[in-house]
PyMOL commands that place a pseudoatom at each C-alpha (Angstrom):
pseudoatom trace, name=CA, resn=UNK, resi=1, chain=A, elem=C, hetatm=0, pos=[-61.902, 4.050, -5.066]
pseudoatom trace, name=CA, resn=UNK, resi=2, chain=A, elem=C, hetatm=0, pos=[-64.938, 5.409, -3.375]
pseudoatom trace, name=CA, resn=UNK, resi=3, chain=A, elem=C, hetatm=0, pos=[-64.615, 9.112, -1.524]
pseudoatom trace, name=CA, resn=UNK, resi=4, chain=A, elem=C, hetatm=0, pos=[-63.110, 7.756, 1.712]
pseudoatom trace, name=CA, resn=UNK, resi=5, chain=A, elem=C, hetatm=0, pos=[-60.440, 6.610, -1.016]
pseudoatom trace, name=CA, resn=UNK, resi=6, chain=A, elem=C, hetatm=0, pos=[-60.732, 2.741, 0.360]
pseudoatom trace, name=CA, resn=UNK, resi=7, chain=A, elem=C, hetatm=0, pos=[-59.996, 0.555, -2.498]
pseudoatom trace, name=CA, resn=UNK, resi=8, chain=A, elem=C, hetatm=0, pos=[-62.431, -2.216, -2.813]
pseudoatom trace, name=CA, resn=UNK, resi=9, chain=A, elem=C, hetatm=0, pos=[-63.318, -5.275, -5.856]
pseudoatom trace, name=CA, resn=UNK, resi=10, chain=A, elem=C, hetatm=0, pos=[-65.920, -5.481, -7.550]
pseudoatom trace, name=CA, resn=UNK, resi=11, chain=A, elem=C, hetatm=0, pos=[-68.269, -2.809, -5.470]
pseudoatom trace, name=CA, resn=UNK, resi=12, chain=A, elem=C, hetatm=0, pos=[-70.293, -0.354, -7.511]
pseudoatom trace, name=CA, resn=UNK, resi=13, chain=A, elem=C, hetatm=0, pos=[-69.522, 2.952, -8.722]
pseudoatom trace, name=CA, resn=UNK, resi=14, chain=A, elem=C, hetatm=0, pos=[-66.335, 4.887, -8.243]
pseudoatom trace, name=CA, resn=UNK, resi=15, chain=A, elem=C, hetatm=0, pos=[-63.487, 5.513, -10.105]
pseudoatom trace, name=CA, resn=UNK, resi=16, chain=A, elem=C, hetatm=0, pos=[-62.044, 1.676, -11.235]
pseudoatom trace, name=CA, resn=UNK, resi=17, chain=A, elem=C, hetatm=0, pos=[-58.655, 0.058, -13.208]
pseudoatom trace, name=CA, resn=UNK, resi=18, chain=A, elem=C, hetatm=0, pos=[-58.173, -2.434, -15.163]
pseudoatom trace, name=CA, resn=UNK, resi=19, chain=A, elem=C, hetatm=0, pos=[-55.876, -5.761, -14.837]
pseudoatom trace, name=CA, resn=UNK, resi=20, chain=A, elem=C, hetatm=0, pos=[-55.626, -8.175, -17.414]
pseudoatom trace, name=CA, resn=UNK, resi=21, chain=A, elem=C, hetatm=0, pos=[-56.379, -11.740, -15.682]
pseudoatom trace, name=CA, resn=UNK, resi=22, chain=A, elem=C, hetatm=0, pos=[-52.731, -13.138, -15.830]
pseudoatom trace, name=CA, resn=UNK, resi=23, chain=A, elem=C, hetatm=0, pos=[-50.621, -14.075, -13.039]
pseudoatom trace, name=CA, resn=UNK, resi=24, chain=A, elem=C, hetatm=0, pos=[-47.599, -11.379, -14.726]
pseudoatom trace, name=CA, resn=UNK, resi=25, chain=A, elem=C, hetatm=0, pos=[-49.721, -8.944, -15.033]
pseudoatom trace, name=CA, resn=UNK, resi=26, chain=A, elem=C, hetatm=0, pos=[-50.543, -8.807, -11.255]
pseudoatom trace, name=CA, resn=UNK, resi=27, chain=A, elem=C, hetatm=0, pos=[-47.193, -9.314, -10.134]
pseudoatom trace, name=CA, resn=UNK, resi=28, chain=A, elem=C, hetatm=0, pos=[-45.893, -6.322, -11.983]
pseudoatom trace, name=CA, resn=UNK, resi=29, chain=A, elem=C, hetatm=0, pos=[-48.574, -4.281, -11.092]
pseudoatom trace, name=CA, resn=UNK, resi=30, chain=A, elem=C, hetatm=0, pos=[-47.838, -4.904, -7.368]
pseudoatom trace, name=CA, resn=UNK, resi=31, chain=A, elem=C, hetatm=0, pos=[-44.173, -4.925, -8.387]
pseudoatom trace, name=CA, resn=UNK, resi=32, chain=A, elem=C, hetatm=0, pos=[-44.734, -1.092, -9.271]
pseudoatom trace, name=CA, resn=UNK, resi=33, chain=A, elem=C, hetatm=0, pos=[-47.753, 0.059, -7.857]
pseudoatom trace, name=CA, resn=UNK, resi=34, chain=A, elem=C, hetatm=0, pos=[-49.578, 0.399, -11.016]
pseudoatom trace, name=CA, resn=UNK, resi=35, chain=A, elem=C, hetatm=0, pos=[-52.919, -0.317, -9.249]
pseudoatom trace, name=CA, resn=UNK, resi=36, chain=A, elem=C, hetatm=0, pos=[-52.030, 2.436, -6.813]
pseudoatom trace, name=CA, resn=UNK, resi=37, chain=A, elem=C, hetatm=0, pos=[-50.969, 5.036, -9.279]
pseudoatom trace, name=CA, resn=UNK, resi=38, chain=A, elem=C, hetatm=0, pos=[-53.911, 4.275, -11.377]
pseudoatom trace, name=CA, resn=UNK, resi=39, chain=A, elem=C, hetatm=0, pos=[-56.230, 4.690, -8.898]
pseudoatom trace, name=CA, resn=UNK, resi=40, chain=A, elem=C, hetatm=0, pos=[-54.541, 7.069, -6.541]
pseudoatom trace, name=CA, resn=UNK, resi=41, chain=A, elem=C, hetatm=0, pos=[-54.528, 5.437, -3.253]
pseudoatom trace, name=CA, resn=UNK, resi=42, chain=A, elem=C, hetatm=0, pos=[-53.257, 2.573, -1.403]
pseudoatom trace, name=CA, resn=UNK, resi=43, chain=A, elem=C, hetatm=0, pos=[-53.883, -0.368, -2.127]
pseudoatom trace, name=CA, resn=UNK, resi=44, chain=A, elem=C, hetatm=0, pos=[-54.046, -2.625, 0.768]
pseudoatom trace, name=CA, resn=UNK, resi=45, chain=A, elem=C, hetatm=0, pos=[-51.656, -6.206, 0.887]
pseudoatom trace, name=CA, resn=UNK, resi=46, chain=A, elem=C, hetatm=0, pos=[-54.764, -7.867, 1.377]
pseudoatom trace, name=CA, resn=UNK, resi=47, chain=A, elem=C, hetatm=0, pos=[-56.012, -6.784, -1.535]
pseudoatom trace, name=CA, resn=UNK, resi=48, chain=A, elem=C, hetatm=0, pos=[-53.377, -8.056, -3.694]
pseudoatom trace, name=CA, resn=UNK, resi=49, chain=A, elem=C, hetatm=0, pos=[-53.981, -11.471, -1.913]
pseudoatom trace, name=CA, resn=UNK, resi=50, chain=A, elem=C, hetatm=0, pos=[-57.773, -11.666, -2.489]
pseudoatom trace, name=CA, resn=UNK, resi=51, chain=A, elem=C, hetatm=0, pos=[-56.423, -10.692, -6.340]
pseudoatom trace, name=CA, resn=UNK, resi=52, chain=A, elem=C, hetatm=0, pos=[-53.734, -13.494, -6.664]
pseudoatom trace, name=CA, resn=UNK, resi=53, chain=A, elem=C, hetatm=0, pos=[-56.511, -16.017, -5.076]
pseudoatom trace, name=CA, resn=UNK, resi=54, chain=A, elem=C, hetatm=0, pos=[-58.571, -14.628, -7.339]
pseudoatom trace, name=CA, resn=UNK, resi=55, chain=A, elem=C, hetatm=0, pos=[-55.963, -15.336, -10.629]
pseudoatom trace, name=CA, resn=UNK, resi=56, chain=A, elem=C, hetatm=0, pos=[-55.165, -19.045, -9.724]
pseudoatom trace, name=CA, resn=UNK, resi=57, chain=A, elem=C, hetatm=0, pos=[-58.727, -20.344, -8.896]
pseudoatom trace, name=CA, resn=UNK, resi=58, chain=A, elem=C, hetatm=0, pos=[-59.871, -18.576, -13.001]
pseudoatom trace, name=CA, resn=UNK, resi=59, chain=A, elem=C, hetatm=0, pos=[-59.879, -21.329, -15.481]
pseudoatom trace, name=CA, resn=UNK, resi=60, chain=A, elem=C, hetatm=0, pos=[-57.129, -20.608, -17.953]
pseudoatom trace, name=CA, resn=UNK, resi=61, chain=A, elem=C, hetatm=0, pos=[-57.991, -20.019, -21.763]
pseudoatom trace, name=CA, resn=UNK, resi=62, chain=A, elem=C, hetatm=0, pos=[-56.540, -21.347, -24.332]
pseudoatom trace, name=CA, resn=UNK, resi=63, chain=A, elem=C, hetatm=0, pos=[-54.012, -20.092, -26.018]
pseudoatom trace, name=CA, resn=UNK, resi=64, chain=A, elem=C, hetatm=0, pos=[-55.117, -19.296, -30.203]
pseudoatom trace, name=CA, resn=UNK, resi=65, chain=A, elem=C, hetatm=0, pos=[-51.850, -18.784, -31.822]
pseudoatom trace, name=CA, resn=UNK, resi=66, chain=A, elem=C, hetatm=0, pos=[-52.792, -14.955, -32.089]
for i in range(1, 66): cmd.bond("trace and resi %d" % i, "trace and resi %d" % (i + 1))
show_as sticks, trace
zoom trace
């Protein structure tokens, strides 16, 4: 979130959350607006649509039985 509090990816310094890179995790953070409550602003619908394009083209990792 930069001072005109517009949510962006992956752009330099401001103030930033973290999302683990599974397809769950992003829907329940849309689900409840964890990314916006983190952050405190809006986050944009095409946001969450560059994220969720984002999730399925990410090679998955394997899973090590932890």
């Amino acid at each position: 979130v930069y001072p005109s509090r517009k949510v962006q990816l992956d752009q330099g310094m401001g103030r930033s959350a973290y999302l683990c890179p599974q397809l769950s995790c992003l829907a329940a953070a849309q689900k409840k607006n964890r990314l916006g409550r983190s952050l405190r602003a809006s986050v944009p619908k095409n946001l969450y649509e560059t994220l969720w394009q984002r999730l399925a083209t990410m090679p998955s990792k394997p899973n090590l039985g932890n």
